[in-house]
C-alpha positions as CSV (number, residue, x, y, z in Angstrom):
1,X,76.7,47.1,174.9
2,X,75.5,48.0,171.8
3,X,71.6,49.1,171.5
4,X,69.7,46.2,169.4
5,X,68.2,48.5,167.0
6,X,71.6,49.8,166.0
7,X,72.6,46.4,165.4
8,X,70.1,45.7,163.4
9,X,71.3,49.0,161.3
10,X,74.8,48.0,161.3
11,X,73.9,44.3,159.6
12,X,71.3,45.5,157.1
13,X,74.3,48.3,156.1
14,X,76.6,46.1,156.1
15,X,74.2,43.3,154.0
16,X,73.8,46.6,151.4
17,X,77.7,47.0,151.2
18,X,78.4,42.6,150.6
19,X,75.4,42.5,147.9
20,X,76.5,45.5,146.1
21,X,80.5,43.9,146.1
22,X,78.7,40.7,145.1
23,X,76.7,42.4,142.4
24,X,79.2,44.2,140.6
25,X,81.6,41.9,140.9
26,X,79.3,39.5,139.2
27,X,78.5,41.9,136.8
28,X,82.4,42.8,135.9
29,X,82.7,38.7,136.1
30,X,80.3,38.8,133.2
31,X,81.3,41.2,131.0
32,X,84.9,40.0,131.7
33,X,84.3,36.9,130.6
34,X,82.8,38.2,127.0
35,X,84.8,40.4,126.7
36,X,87.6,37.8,126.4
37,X,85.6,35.4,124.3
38,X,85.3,38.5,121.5
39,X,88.8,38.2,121.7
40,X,89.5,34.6,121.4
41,X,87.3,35.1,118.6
42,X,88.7,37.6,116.5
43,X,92.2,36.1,117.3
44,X,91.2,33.3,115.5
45,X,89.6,34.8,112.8
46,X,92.9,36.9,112.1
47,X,94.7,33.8,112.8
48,X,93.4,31.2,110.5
49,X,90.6,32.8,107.9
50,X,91.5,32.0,104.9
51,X,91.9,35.1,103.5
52,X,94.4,38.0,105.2
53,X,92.2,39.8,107.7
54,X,92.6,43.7,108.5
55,X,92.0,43.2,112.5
56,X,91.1,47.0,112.9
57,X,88.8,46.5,111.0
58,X,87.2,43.3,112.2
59,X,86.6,45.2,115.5
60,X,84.7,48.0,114.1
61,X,82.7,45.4,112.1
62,X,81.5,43.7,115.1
63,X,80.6,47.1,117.0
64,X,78.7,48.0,113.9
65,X,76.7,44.6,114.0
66,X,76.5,45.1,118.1
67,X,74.6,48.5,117.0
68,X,72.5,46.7,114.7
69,X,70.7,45.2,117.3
70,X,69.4,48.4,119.0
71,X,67.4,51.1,117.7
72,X,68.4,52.8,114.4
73,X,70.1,56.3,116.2
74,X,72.4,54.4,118.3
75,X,75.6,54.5,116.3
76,X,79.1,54.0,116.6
77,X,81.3,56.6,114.9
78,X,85.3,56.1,113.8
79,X,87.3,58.9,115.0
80,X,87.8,60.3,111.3
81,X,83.7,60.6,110.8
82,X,83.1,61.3,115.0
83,X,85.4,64.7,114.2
84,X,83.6,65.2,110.6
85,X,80.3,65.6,113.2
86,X,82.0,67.4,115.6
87,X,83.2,70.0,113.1
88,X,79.4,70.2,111.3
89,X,77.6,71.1,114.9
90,X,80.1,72.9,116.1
91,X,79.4,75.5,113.0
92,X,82.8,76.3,112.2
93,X,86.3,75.0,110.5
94,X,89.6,76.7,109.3
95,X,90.3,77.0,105.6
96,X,89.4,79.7,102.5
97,X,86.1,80.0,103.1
98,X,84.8,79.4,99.7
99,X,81.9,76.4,98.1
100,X,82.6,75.0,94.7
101,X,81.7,72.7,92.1
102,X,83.7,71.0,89.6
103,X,82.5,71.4,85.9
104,X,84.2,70.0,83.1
105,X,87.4,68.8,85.4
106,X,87.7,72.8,86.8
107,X,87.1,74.0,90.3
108,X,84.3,76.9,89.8
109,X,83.9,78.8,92.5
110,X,79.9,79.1,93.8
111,X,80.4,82.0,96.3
112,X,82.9,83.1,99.0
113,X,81.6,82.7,102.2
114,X,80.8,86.3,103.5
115,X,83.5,87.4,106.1
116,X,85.9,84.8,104.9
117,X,89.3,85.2,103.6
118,X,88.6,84.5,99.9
119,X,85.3,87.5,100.2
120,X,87.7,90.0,101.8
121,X,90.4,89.4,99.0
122,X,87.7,89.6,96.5
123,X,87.1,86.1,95.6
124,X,83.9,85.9,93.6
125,X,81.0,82.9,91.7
126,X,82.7,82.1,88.5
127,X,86.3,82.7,89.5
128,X,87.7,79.0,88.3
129,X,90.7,77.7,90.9
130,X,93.7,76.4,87.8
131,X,96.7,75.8,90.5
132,X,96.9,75.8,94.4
133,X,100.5,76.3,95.4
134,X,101.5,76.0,92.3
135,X,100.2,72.2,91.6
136,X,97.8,71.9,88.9
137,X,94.0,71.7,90.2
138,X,92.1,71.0,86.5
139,X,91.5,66.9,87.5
140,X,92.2,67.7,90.8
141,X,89.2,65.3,93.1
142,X,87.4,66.4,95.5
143,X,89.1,65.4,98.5
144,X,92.2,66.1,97.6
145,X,90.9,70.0,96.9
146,X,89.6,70.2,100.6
147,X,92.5,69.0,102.0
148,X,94.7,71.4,100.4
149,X,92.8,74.4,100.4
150,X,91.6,73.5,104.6
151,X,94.4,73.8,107.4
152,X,95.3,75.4,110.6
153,X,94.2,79.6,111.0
154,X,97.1,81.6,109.8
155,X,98.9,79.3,107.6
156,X,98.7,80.5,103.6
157,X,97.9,79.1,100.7
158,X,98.1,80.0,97.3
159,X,95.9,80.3,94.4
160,X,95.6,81.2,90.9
161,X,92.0,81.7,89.7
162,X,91.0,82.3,86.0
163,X,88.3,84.8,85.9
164,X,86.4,84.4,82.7
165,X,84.8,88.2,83.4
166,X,88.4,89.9,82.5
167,X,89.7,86.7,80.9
168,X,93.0,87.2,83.4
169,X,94.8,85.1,86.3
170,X,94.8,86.4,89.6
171,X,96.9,85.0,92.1
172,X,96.2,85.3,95.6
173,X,98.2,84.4,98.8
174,X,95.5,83.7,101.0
175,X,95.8,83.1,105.0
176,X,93.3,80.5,106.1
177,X,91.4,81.8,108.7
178,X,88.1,80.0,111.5
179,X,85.3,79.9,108.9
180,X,82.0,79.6,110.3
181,X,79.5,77.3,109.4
182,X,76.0,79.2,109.0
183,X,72.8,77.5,110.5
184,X,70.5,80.1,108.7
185,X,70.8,79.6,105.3
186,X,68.4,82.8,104.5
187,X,66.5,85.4,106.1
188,X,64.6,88.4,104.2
189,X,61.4,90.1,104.0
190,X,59.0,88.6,101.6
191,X,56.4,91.2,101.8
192,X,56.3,94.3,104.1
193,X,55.0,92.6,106.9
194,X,56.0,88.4,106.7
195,X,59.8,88.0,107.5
196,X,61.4,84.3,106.1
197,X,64.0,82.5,107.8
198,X,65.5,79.1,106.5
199,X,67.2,77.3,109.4
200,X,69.5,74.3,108.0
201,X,70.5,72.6,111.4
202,X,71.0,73.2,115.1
203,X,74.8,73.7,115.8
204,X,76.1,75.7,118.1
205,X,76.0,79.7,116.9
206,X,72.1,78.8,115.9
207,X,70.3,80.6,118.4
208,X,72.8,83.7,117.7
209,X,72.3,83.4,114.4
210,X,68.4,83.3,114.1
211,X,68.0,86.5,117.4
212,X,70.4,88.5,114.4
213,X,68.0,87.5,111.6
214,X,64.6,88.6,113.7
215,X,66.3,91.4,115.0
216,X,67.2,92.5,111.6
217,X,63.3,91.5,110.4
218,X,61.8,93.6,113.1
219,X,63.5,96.6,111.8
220,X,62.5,96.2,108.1
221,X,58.8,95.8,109.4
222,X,57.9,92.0,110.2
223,X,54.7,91.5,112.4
224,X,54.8,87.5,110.9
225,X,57.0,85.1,110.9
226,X,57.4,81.9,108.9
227,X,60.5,79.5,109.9
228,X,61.5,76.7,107.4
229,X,62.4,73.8,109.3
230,X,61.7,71.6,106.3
231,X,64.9,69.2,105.9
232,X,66.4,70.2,109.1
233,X,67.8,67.0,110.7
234,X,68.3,69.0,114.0
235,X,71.6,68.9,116.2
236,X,72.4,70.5,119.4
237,X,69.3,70.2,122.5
238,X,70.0,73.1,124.0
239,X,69.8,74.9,120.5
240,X,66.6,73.0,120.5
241,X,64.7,74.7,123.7
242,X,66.8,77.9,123.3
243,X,64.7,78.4,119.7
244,X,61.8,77.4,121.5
245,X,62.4,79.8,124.2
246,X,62.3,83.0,121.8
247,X,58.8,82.6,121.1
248,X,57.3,81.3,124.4
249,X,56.8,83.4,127.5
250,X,56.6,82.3,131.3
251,X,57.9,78.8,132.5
252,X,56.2,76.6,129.7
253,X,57.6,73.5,129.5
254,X,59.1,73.3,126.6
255,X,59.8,69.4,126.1
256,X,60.9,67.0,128.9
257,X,63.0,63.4,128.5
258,X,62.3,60.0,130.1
259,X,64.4,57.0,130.2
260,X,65.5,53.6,132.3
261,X,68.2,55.5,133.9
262,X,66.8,58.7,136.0
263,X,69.8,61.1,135.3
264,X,68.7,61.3,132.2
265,X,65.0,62.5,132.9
266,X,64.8,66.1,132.4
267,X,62.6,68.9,131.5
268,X,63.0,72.4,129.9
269,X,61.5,75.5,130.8
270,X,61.2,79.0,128.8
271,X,62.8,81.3,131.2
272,X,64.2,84.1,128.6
273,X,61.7,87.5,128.2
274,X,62.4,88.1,124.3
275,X,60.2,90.6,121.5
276,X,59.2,87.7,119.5
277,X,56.8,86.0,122.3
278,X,53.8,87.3,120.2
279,X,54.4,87.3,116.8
280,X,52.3,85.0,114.9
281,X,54.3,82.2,113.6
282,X,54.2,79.4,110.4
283,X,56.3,76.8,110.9
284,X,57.1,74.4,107.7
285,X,58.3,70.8,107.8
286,X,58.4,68.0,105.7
287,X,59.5,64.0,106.1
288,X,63.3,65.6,106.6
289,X,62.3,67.6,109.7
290,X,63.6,65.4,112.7
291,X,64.9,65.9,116.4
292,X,65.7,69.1,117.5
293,X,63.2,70.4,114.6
294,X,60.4,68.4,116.1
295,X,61.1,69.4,119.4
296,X,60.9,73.0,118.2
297,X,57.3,72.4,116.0
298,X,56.1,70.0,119.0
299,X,56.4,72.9,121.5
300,X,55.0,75.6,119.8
301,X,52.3,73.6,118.4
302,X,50.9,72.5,122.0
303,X,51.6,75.9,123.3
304,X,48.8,76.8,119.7
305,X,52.1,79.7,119.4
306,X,52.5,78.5,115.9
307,X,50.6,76.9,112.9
308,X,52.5,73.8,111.7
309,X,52.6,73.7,107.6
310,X,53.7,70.9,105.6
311,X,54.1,67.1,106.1
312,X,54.2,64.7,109.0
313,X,57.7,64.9,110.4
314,X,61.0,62.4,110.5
315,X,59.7,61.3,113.9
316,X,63.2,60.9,115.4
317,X,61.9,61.3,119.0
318,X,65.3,59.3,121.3
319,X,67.8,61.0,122.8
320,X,71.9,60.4,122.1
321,X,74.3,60.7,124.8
322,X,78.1,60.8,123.5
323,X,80.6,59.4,124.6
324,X,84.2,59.7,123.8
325,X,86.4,56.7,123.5
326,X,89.9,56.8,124.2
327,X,91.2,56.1,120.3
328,X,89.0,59.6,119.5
329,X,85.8,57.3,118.2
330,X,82.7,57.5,120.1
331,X,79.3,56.1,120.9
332,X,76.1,57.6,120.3
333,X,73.9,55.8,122.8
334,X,70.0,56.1,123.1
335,X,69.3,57.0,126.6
336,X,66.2,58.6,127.0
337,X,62.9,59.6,124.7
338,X,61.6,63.1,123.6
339,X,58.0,63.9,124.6
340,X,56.4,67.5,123.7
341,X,54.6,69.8,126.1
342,X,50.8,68.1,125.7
343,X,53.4,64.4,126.9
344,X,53.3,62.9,122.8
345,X,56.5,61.3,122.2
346,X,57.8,62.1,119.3
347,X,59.4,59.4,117.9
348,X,58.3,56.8,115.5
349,X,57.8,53.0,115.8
350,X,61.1,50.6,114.6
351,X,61.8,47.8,114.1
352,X,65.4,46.0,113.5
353,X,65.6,46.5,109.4
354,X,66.6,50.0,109.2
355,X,66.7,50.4,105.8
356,X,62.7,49.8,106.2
357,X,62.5,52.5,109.2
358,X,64.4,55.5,107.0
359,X,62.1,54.4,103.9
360,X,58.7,54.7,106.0
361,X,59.7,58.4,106.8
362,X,60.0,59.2,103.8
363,X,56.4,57.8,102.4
364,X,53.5,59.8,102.9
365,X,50.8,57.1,102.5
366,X,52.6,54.8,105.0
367,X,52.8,58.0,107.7
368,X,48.9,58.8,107.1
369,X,47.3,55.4,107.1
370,X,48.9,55.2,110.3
371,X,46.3,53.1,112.9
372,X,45.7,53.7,117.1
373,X,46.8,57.1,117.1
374,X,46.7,58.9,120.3
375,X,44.9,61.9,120.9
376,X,46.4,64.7,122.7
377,X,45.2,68.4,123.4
378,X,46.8,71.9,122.7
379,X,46.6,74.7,125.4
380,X,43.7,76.0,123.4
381,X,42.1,72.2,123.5
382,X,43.2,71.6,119.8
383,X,43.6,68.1,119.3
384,X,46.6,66.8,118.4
385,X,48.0,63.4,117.7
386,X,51.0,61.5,118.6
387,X,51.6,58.9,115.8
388,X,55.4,59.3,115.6
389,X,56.6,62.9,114.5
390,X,54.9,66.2,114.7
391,X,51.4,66.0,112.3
392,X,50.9,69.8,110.9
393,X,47.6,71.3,111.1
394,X,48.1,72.3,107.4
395,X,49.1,69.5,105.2
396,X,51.0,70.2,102.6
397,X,52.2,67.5,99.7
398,X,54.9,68.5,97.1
399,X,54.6,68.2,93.4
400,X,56.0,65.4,92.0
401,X,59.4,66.2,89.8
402,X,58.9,65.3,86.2
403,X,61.5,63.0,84.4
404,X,62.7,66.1,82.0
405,X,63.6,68.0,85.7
406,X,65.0,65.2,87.0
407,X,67.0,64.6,84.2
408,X,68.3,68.1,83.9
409,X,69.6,68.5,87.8
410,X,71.1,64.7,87.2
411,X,73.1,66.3,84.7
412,X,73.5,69.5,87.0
413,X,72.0,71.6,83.7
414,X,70.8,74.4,86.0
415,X,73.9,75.5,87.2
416,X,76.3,74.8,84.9
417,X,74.4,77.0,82.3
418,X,73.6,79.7,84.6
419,X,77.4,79.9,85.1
420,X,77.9,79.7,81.2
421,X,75.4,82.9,80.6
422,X,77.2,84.6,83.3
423,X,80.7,83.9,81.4
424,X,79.1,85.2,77.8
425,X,76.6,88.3,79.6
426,X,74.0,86.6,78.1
427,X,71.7,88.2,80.8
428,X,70.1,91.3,79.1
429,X,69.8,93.6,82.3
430,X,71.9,94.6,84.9
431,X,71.5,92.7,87.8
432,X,73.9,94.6,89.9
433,X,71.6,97.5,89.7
434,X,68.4,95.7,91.2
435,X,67.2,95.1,94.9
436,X,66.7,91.6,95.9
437,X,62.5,92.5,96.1
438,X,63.0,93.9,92.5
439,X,64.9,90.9,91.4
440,X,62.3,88.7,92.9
441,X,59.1,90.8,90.9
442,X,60.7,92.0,87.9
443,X,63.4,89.6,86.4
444,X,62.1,87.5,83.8
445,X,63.9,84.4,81.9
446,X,62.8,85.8,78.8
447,X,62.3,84.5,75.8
448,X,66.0,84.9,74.2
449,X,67.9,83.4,77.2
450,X,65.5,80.3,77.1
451,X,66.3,80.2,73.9
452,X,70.0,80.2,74.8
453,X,69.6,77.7,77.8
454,X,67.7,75.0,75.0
455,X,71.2,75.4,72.7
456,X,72.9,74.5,75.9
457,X,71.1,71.2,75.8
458,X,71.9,70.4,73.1
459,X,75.4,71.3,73.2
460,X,75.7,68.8,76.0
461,X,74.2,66.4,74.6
462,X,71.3,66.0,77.1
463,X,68.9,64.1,75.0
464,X,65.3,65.7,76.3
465,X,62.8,66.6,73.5
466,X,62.3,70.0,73.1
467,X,58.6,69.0,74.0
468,X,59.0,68.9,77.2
469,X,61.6,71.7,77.7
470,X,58.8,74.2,76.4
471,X,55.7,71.9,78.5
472,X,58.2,72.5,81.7
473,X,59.2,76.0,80.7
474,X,57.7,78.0,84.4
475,X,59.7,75.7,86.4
476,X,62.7,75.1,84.5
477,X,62.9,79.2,84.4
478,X,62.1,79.5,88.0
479,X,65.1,77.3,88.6
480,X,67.4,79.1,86.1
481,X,66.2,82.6,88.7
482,X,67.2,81.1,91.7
483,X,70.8,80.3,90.1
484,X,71.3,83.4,89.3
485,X,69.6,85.0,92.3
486,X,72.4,83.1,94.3
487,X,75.2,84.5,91.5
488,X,74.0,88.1,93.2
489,X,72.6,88.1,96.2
490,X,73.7,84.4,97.6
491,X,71.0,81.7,99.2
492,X,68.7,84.9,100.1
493,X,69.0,85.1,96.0
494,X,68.2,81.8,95.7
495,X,65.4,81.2,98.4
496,X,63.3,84.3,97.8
497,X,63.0,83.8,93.8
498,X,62.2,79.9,94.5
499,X,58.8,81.3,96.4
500,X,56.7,81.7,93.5
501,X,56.8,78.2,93.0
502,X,56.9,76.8,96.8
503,X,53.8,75.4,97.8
504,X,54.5,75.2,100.9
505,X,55.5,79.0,101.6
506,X,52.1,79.7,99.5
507,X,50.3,77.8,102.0
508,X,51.5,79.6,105.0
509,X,50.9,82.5,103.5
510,X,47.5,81.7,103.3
511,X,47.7,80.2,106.8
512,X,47.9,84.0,108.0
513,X,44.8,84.9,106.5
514,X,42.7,82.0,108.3
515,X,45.1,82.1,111.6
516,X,42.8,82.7,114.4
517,X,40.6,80.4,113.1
518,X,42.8,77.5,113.0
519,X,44.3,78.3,116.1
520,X,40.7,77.7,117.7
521,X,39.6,74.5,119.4
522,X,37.9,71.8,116.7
């Protein structure tokens, strides 16, 4: 006979096994039984509306209102934009390799992406695309350029390009190679001791990409570092703690995640010995700086291993689990919340409108009148506050962008002239002779090619007294530099002349001056 304990055991076991069939059978029951009444619904709706009803489209309608009702990162994605994403993170797609614009109806070629196909044939800014196997492209849109010029890695394409330098046709028989997508936009020296890099996102190659650039910094001298994080919407996690990881030593936590569901309660540790773990560090941001960006800030902030320059982040502090659906769509499903080292969660208060919850990120007053913030400390007993994204210890606000400006990038002015005084050699020196330092310090937009870039206006018809062209001369010429900076020496070109007039760069600058002293406890 069995003992009486045992069963005892045996019942309560057994009473586990019953209630959990019970339960999710219930459970299936219920969501059985919506399940069909979506149907019944949309049945009828494709049945008797009164207008013909696209029933594809019906259901990704209703998934889209479903996601209404949760938080404002939870999304569904169709399968055409769920592999748009897939291709942006992933850092890489198979085509030319080139970036363009299209100015009065012609493709114009902005640069060839280096290590491409179209930069090892020769490709160069200016070269304008007339025919892709042999159909016309002047009129040709957009989307219709991407798709013929992208395909599969070693199929060919061909291409005629006008270059208005030797006023000939080329045509080249390209093979379409893996082009990679670069997370670091720039990276240079901007004196002989502060290296720059700009990171754009967190994909997959980021972490390769940024140990190349401070590798590369280290040997031309850098003993400071400023990262530009501003309008990095973030990406990849592990990219995230990986970043984090190159400039903390030890096992410091570097952010942890908590949600209803336990699997999805984690935390990350530095564990990687890297150079960089001492280097002082600027980091900027601005209202675009989100996720993975904030994790990045967050950490090093409570760790006091960097200053934070700039404006209160995004504050996009939930965590997205995908998941794949079986027509190639997917789910992006909140799971879980970001909190930094010091335990601030990052993200910001929502509510249901999210066109309200995007507009708050982006308003400065709204983010610093803020009420019943929390106070946290640093590892140096800094205070620091959790009031939805990462506050910087240096704030920083942008200059407001005159009308004239605005007007002129509206009407993409900048470029298109830029690429008009490169056609004529309106430039009067030889750019191709000049580092990119002695670019940044010695080129001038002097007083003739001003001159040239005001007849431009007018040509175009871009009705802007000539009042305020001269009143907005410094920054309109600073703008012109960076074009052609990019013309020569690509988005280092571009970056490294827009300094002069970044306050934000100028700040952190100064940052390094005071940095011990705002590292200390307040």
């Amino acid at each position: 006979m069995l003992n009486p304990k045992y069963i005892k055991i045996y019942y309560f076991l057994i009473g586990l096994l019953v209630g959990y069939v019970i339960f999710h059978y219930m459970s299936e029951r219920s969501l059985s039984v919506e399940s069909k009444k979506f149907r019944e619904i949309i049945q009828l709706t494709d049945k008797y509306y009164l207008e013909k009803t696209d029933k594809k489209q019906l259901f990704e309608n209703a998934i889209n209102g479903m996601f209404e009702e949760l938080d404002p990162h939870s999304t569904y994605l169709s399968k055409d934009y769920q592999q748009q994403a897939d291709t942006d993170l992933k850092g890489k797609f198979e085509g030319i390799g080139i970036e363009f614009q299209i100015i009065n109806d012609t493709i114009n070629v902005v640069f060839a992406i280096i290590g491409g196909p179209s930069d090892k044939l020769g490709i160069i800014p200016g070269d304008r695309i007339i025919s892709i196997n042999n159909n016309n492209a002047v009129k040709m849109k957009s989307e219709k350029i991407i798709k013929m010029l992208r395909g599969k890695k070693g199929t060919e394409v061909t291409v005629k390009i006008y270059r208005p330098s030797t006023k000939k046709n080329l045509l080249f028989n390209i093979v379409r190679d893996q082009i990679p997508l670069y997370s670091v936009d720039a990276h240079f020296m901007i004196d002989n001791h502060v290296g720059y890099i700009s990171l754009s996102k967190f994909s997959e190659s980021t972490t390769n990409e940024v140990v190349s650039a401070l590798e590369e910094l280290l040997k031309s001298g850098m003993n400071k570092l400023i990262l530009d994080l501003r309008n990095n919407p973030g990406g990849y996690l592990n990219q995230a703690f990986q970043i984090s990881d190159l400039f903390l030593d030890e096992d410091k936590l570097i952010v942890s995640t908590k949600g209803r569901v336990k699997e999805f309660n984690e935390e990350y540790h530095a564990s990687v010995d890297s150079p960089f773990e001492k280097i002082p560090i600027v980091i900027l941001v601005n209202h675009g700086s989100a996720s993975a960006s904030e994790i990045v800030s967050g950490a090093l902030q409570d760790w006091d291993r960097a200053l934070i320059v700039g404006q209160t982040t995004f504050g996009k502090g939930l965590v997205q689990r995908p998941f794949i659906l079986e027509d190639g769509s997917a789910i992006r499903l909140t799971v879980s919340k970001y909190y930094t080292p010091s335990g601030r969660a990052i993200q910001r208060s929502y509510n249901k409108n999210k066109d309200e919850y995007y507009r708050a990120a982006y308003d400065s007053l709204k983010i610093n009148e803020l009420q019943n913030q929390n106070k946290f400390k640093t590892s140096n007993g800094r205070i620091v506050l959790e009031n939805g994204g990462i506050t910087p210890d240096v704030k920083v606000e942008p200059k407001e962008i005159s009308d004239t400006f605005t007007e002129l990038l509206v009407k993409n002015a900048f470029y298109e002239f830029v690429r008009y005084a490169m056609d004529k050699k309106l430039l009067s020196v030889d750019i191709h002779k000049l580092t990119l330092r002695k670019f940044k310090n010695d080129f001038v937009v002097d007083d003739l090619l001003y001159a040239n870039f005001l007849k431009f206006i007018d040509s175009k018809k871009i009705k802007i007294s000539k009042d305020s062209l001269l009143k907005e001369r410094k920054l309109i010429s600073l703008r012109l530099k960076a074009y052609i900076g990019r013309e020569f020496f690509n988005n280092n070109g571009w970056y490294y002349a827009m300094i002069d007039g970044d306050d934000f760069i100028k700040s952190a600058l100064n940052s390094f001056s005071n940095y011990d002293n705002l590292m200390k406890k307040k």
